[in-house]
N, C-alpha and C positions, 0 to 999 in steps of 0.2 A: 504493500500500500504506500501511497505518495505520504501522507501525515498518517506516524502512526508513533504509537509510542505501548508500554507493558508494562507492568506494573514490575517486572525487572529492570526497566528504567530508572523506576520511582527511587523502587530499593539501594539503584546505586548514586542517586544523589543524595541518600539516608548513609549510605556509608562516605560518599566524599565531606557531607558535614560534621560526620565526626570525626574524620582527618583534620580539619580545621579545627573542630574544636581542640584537641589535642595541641596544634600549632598555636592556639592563640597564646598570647600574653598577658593580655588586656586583661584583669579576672572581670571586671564590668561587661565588656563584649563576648568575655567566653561564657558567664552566666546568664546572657540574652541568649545566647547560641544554641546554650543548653536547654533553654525555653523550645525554641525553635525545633530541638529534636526531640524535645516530648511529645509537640504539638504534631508534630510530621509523625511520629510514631503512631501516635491515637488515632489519626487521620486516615493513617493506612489500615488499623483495624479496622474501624467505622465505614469505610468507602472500599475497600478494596480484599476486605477477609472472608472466608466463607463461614464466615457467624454470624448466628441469627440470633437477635433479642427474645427472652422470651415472652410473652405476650401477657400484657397488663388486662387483671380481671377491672372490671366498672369502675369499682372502689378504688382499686391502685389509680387508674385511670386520674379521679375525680379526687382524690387526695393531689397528686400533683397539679392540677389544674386548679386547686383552690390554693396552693402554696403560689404558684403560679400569680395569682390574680391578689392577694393578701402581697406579694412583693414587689412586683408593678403595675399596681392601679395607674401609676400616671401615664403609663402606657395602653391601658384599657380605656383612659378615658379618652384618650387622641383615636381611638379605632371608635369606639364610640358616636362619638363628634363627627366623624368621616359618614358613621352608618345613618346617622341619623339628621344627617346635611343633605342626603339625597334623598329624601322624601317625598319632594316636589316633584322629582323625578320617575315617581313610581309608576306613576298612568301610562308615562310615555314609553318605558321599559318592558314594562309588562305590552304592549303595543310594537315594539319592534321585537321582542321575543315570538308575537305572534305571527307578526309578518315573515319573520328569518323560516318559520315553522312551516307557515303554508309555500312560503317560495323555495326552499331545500327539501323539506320534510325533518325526519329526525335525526338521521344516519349521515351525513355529506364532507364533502371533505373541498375546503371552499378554493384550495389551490386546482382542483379537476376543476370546479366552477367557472374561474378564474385563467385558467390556465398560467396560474403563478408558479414556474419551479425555476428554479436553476442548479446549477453544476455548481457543485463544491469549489473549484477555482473561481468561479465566477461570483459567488458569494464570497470567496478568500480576499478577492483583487475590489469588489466594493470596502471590505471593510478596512481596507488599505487605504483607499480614494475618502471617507469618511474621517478616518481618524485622521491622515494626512492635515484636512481641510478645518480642524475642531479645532485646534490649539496649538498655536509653538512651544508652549511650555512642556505642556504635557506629549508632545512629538517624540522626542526622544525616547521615550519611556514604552511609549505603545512600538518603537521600531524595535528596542532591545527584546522584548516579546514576540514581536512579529519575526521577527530573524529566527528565531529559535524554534520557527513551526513547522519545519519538516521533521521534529525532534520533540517536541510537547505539544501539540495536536491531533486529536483526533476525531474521526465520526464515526462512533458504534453506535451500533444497535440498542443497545442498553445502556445508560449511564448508572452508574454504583450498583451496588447490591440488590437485588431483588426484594430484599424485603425493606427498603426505605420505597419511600414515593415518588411516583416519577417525575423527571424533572427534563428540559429540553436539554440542558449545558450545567456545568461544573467548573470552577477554576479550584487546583489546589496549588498554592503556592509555596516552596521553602523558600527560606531569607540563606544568608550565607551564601549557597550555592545559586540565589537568587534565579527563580526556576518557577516557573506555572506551566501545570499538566494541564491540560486545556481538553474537556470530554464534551462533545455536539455529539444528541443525539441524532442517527442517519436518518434521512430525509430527502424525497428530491423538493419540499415543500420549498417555495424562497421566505418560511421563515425563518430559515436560517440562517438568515442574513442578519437577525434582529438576534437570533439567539448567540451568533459571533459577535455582533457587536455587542453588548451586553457582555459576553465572556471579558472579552479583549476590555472591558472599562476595569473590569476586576483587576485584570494583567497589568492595565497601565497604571493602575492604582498602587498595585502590591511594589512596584518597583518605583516609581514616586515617593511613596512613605512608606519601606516595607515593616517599621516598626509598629504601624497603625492594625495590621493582621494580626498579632501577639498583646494586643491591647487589654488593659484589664476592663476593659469599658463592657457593658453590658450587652454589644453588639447586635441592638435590635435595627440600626442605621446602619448594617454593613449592605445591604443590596442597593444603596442611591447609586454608587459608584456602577454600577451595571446598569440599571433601570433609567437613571439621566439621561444617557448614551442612548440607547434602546431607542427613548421617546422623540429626542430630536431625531434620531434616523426615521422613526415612522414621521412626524413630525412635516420633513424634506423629502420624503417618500425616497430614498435611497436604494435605486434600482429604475426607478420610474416602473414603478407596480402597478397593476391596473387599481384605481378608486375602489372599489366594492374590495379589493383585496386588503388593503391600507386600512381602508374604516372599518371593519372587521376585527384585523389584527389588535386597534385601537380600544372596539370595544368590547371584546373580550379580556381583554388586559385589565380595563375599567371591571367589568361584570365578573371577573373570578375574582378579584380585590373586595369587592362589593360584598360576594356572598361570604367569603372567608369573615370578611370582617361583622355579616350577620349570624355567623355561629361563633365567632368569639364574644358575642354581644351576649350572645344567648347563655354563655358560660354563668353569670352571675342569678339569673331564674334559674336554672338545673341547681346551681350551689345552694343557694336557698330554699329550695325544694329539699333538696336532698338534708340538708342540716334542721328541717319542719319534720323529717321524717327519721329524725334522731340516726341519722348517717346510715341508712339501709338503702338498700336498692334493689326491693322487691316488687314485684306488680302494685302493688298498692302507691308507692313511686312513680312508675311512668305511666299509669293510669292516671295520674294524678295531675302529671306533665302534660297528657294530650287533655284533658279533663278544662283545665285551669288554661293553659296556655296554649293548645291547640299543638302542643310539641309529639310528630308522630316518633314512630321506634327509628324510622331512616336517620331524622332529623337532629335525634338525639346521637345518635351514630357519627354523625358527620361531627355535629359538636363535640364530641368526645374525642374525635380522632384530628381535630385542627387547636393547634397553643399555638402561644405567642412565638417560641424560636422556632418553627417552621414555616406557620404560615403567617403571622402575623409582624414579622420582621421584613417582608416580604408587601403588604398594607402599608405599613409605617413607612417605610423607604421610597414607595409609591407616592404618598402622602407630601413629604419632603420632592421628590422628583418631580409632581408636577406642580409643585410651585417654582420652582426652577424655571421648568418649562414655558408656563405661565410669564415669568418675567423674560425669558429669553426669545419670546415671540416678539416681544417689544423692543428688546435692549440685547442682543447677543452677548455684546462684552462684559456687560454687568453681571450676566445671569452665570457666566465663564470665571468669571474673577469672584462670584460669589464660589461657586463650586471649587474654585481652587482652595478659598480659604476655609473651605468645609471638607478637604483633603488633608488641609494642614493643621487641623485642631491636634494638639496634642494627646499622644498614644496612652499619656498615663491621667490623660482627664476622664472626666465623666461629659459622654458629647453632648446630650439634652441640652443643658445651658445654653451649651453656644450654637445649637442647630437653632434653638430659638433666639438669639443674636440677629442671625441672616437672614431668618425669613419666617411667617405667622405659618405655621402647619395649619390647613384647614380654609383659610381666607379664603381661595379662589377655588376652590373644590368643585363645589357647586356648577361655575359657571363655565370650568375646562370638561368638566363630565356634561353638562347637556351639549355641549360641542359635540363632543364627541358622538352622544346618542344621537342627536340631531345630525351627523352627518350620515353615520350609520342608517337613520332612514330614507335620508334622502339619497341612498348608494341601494338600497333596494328599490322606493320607487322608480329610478332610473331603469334597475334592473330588469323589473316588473313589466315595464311599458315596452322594452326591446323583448319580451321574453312573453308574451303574450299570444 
């Protein structure tokens, strides 16, 4: 294969960091180092081992998810604030769900629709033309990564283990041997031109401040660094994609943010329910759930199997990203020079503060999401009227 790499790859820039560490002098930089090879060590259990977890009954479940929520409400309250911002939105969502329903049906796959694919090179040489064109600062940083992608990229089938969730792309990065394993899941869809660019912000990120990945910060803002990128390239439609493609991409981005962030909403009725029912969770529980709150057994399912560090760091980042967005429609350099300085908070801060320094989480929410639904339906009535 042209980009490929094996997790004997992985293994041997796990053994040239501890060459290094061994070589350092510094005790400060060998005990970062040493950070850096526990984190790569864990990393490669996690992602790359054939262990499987084993599987949390309800209760386990709903204990962590109350510790969860008992240690970052302020972070429940920003997902919150996002779900319940789009309200006004409802009619019209629930109406373009309808529409996407009768004009696909259920099953479709909107790059056949579309006829959106392209070739891995040709997805590789946009996200080149892209990053090129974003920033001089950040130039350098996306080239030292990109250089290195006949050697740290790939396109399987699968990204990580079968029993995590799946996901389009992966970056894992060491420091030291300064190195991102870059995983695209194979596709001939051209979303993965959004799923490279997005990787690649990670890449140009991790080698920008690669001390900010080893951060003690609660890394619920670690995907803006992806997600920024992402939205400006849908944003400049980078490729020149057909429309019905592009506002798709968009809102479905928007709509699986939307729902994560209404089953994490949902976390705080289930806790309370469940703590009314002296911490049991027997029929008389989720009888009580669909009874009271109209929460079916799927429903509860789904909110049991979405937290804050997978999917809701993922919301948050969102959140952040398109405020960015927001102001870089108006102002490119402003919205660039904020994001740089929201690269360079320091590693051993707590970044809440100063995310809320550069810019109001939530402000323009509202008004970048009916965009988007709104354009979303007027990419299908277009489509409708030729299609008739």
């Amino acid at each position: 294969m042209k980009y490929n790499w094996t997790t004997a790859d992985f293994l041997k820039q796990i053994d040239l960091l501890r060459v290094l560490i061994q070589k350092e002098k510094n005790p400060e930089r060998k005990y970062y180092l040493e950070k850096v090879l526990d984190s790569s060590q864990y990393i490669f259990h996690q992602k790359f081992s054939q262990f499987k977890e084993p599987t949390e009954s309800i209760k386990q479940r709903l204990c962590n998810i109350n510790d969860e929520r008992l240690s970052y409400g302020r972070y429940y309250s920003i997902i919150q604030d996002f779900y319940f911002s789009l309200e006004p939105l409802e009619d019209k969502i629930a109406e373009v769900e309808a529409m996407i329903e009768s004009s696909f049906g259920d099953d479709f796959d909107i790059s056949s629709i579309t006829g959106a694919y392209v070739t891995n090179d040709k997805a590789i040489s946009l996200t080149k033309v892209f990053y090129t064109s974003l920033d001089q600062d950040l130039l350098p940083y996306f080239n030292e990564a990109f250089n290195d992608r006949f050697t740290t990229l790939r396109f399987n089938g699968h990204v990580g283990p079968y029993t995590l969730k799946s996901t389009d792309g992966n970056t894992t990065f060491i420091d030291g041997v300064r190195k991102n394993f870059i995983n695209i899941c194979k596709t001939r869809s051209a979303s993965k031109i959004f799923t490279l660019i997005h990787e690649y912000g990670h890449a140009t990120k991790n080698l920008y401040c690669p001390e900010k990945a080893y951060s003690n910060d609660d890394g619920i803002f670690e995907e803006v660094d992806g997600i920024f990128p992402e939205l400006i390239a849908l944003e400049e439609n980078v490729g020149n994609l057909p429309p019905l493609f592009i506002a798709f991409q968009k809102y479905t981005t928007l709509i699986t943010y939307y729902n994560n962030a209404d089953a994490l909403v949902l976390h705080n009725i289930i806790l309370n329910s469940w703590k009314d029912h002296n911490y049991r969770t027997n029929n008389s529980f989720t009888k009580y759930l669909k009874r009271e709150y109209d929460i079916e057994e799927e429903v509860l399912q789904t909110a049991l199997e979405t937290n804050l560090f997978d999917e809701g760091i993922y919301v948050i980042s969102y959140l952040v990203a398109i405020e960015l967005l927001h102001i870089y429609k108006k102002d490119k350099k402003q919205a660039l020079t904020l994001y740089k300085e929201f690269l360079n908070i320091p590693a051993d801060k707590d970044i809440f503060p100063f995310v809320t320094k550069l810019i109001t989480i939530n402000k323009n929410i509202l008004s970048e999401a009916t965009n988007v639904v709104d354009e979303m339906k007027l990419q299908l009535e277009s489509w409708n009227r030729k299609h008739v």
